[in-house]
N, C-alpha and C positions, 0 to 999 in steps of 0.2 A: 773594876769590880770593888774595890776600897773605898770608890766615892758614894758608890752606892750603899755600900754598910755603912757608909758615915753619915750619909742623908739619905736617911730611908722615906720620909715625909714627901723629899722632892723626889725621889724615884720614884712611888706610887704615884702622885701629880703627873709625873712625865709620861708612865707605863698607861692611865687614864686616858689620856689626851693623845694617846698612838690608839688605844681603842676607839676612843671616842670618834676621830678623824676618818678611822676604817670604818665604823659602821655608820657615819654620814654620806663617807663616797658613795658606800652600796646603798644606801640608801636612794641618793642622787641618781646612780645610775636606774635603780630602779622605775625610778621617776621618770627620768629619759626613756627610758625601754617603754612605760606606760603613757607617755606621751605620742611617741615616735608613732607607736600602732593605733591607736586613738587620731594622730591626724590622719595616718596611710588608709584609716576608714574610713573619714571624713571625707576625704578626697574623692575616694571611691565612691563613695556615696553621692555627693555629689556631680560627679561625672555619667554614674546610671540617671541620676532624674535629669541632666542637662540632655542625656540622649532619650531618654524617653519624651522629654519636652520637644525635643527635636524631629521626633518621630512623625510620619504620616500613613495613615490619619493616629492622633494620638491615643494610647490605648484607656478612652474614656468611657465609661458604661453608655453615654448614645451613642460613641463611633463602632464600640462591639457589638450595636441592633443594626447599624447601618452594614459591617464588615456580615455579618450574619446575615442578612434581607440579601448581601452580594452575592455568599456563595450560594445560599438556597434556589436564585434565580439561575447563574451557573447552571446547578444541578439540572434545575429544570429545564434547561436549554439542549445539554447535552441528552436527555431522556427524550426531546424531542426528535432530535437527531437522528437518535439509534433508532427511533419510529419512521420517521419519513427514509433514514433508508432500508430499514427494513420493508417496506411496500417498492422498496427497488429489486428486488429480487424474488423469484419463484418463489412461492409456498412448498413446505417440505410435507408430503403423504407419509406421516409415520407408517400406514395400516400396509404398505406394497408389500407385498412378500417377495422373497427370494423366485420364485415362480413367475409371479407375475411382474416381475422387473423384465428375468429372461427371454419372456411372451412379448411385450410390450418393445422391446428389444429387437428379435428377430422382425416383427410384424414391420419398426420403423426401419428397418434394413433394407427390408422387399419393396419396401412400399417408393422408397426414396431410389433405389435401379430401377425401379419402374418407370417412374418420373423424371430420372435425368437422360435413360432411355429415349423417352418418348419427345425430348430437349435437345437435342445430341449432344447431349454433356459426359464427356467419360470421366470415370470414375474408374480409382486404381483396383487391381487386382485384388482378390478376397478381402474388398471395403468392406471394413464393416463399425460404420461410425466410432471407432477408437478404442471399441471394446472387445475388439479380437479374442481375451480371455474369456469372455463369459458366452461364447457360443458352444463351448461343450460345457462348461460347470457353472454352475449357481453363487450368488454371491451369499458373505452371511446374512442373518437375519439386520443386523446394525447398519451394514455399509448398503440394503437396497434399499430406505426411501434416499437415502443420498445420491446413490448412482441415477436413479431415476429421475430425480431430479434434473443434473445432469446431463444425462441424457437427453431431455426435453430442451437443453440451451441448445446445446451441441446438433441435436437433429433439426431445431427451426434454422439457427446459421447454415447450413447446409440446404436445407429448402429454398431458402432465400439467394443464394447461388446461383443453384438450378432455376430458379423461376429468374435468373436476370441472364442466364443462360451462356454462362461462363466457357469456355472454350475446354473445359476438365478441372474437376478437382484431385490436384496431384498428392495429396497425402492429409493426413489428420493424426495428429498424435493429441493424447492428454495422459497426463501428469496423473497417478494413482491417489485415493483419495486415501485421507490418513484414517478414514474407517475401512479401509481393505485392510489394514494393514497385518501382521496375524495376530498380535496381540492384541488390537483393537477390539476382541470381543467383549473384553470384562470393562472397557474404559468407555463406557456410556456417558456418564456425567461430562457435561463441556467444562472446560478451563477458562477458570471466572477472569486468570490474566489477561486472556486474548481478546482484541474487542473483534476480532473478524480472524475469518482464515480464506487460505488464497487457493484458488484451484486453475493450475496452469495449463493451455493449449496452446497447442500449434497448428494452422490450418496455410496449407501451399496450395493456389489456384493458377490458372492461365487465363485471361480474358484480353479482351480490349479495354484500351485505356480506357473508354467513358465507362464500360461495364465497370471498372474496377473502381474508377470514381466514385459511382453508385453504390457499390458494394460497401466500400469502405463509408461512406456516410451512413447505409444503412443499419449501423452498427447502434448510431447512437438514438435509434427506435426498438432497440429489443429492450424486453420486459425483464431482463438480468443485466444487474449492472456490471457491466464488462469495460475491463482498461486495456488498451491496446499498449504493453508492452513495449514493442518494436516491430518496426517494419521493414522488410526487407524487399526492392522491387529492381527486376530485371532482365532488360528490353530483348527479344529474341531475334533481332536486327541483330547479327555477330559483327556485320562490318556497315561501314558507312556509306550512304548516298552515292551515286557518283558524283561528279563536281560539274555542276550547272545543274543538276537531276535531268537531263538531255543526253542524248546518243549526240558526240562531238561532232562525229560525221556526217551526220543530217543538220543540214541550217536550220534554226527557226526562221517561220516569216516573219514578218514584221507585224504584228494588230494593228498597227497606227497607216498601212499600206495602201492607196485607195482601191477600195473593192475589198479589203481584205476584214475591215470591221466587224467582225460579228459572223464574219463566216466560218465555219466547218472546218474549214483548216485550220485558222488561229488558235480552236477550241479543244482540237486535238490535239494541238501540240503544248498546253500546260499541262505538266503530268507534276501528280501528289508527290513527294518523296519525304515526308514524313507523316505521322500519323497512320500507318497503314500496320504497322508492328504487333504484337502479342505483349504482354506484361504477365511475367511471370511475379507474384506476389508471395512473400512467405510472412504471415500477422502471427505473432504470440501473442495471445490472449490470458487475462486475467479475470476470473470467476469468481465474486466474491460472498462468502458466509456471513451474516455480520452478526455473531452473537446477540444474545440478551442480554442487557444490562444486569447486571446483578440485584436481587431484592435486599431495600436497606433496611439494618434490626435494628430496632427500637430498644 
C-alpha cells in the first residue's frame, strides 16, 4: 500500500492498463461470440442452397409449372376414376318411398319362390331375400333408395342361381346398411373422408361342381361391382371312393380281350367315382358405394 502512495503516477498507469486489458478481453470475446454465429449461419446457409441444388426437380419457377401441370393431371385422373367406377354400380332412386321399397320387396320375394319352384331349387324356410326385418315394418325415409337398391343386387344374384338351377340356396345373410342405422336419420350429408363404403353378404348354395363353376364366373357380369371376399367350398362326398372305384369281388373283364372291344360288358364295367358330388359353397360378398368426389373451392 506505501508503494502506491509513494508512486501514485505509476499506480494509475498500472490501475489503466488492468482496465484497459479487461475491456479488450471483452471486447475480443465479443468479437468471437459475433464471429462464431455469423459463420454457424454461413454454414447453414450454405448447407440449405447445397440441398436445395441437390433437390429434384429443383425448386425453380419452370419446375413449379411442371410440379403443378403434374398434380393437375393426377387430379384429373383420379376424378376419372371415381367416374368410370361410378357407372360400376346401380344408380341410386332417391324418389323410393319407404312404401314402395316394401311393395317392391314382397312382390321380388313371391316372384323369385315361384321361379325356384317351378326350377326345383329349394330355398330355406321364411326366405325372404335377407330382409326378414322389413316384412312387417317400413324402413325410414333415408335408408329406402339404399335398401332398394340393394335389393335389386341381391335379388338378380339370386335369379341367376335359380336360372343355373342350383340344387338349393341354403341361406342369405347381409350386413345392415349404416342408413338403417337409428341415428342415421339426421346424417344425410355423406362423409367427404370416405371414398366408398362397403356392404357386406353372405350367400350358401348347393350345386354341381360345373353349376358352381358357372355361378362363381357369373359374378364378374353383374352390373354392381362386387369383390368376393372368401370362399368357402365343401364336397358332400363324407367319405372316400372305394379303392379301384370296382366292387373287389366281381373281376373286371379285360377291354383289350378278344371279342371283348367295345362290347357292353367292358362298358359297364367303368364306373365314374368322381365328379358325381354336390359342392356346398358359402361366397362373402362385397357391395360397394363409391362416393362423390368432393367439389374443389376456388
Amino acid at each position: 500500500m506505501n508503494w502506491f502512495k509513494e508512486n501514485p503516477f505509476l499506480a494509475g498507469l498500472v490501475a489503466a492498463a488492468v482496465i484497459a486489458g479487461g475491456a479488450m478481453s471483452y471486447m475480443v470475446f465479443q468479437s468471437w461470440t459475433a464471429y462464431t454465429g455469423a459463420s454457424d449461419s454461413y454454414t447453414a446457409a450454405v448447407t440449405a442452397l447445397h440441398q436445395l441444388q441437390n433437390k429434384v426437380p429443383f425448386p425453380s419457377e419452370a419446375n413449379l409449372k411442371v410440379a403443378q401441370a403434374a398434380v393437375s393431371d393426377y387430379s384429373n385422373k383420379i376424378t376419372q376414376l371415381r367416374s368410370n367406377l361410378s357407372e360400376m354400380e346401380l344408380p341410386l332412386d332417391t324418389t323410393i318411398t319407404p312404401q314402395q321399397f316394401q311393395d317392391g320387396l314382397r312382390a321380388a320375394v313371391n316372384d323369385l319362390k315361384d321361379h325356384a319352384a317351378a326350377n326345383n331349387v329349394k330355398l330355406p324356410a321364411n326366405f325372404y331375400l335377407g330382409f326378414d326385418t322389413y316384412q312387417t315394418q317400413v324402413p325410414t325415409d333415408l335408408a329406402a333408395p339404399f335398401l332398394n337398391r340393394q335389393l335389386a343386387v341381391i335379388n338378380a344374384l339370386a335369379i341367376r342361381l335359380v336360372d343355373l338351377k342350383v340344387q338349393s340356396i341354403d341361406s342369405l345373410v347381409r350386413q345392415p346398411l349404416p342408413q338403417e342405422a337409428p341415428g342415421a336419420a339426421s346424417a344425410k350429408a355423406p362423409d367427404a373422408g370416405k371414398v366408398l363404403e362397403k356392404f357386406p353378404v353372405e350367400v350358401a348354395f348347393t350345386a354341381e361342381q360345373s353349376k358352381f363353376r358357372v355361378a362363381f364366373n357369373s359374378l364378374l357380369s353383374s352390373e354392381q361391382f362386387v369383390l368376393v371376399r372368401s370362399l368357402g367350398l365343401q364336397s358332400t362326398a363324407t367319405q372316400a371312393p372305394p379303392r379301384g372305384g370296382v366292387d373287389p369281388a366281381k373281376p373286371v373283364p379285360n377291354p383289350f380281350a378278344t371279342g371283348q372291344v367295345g362290347s357292353t360288358e367292358s362298358k359297364t364295367s367303368l364306373q365314374v367315382i368322381l365328379g358325381r358330388e354336390l359342392v356346398q359353397a358359402t361366397l362373402r360378398l362385397e357391395l360397394f358405394d363409391f362416393t362423390e368426389p368432393p367439389v374443389a373451392k376456388n
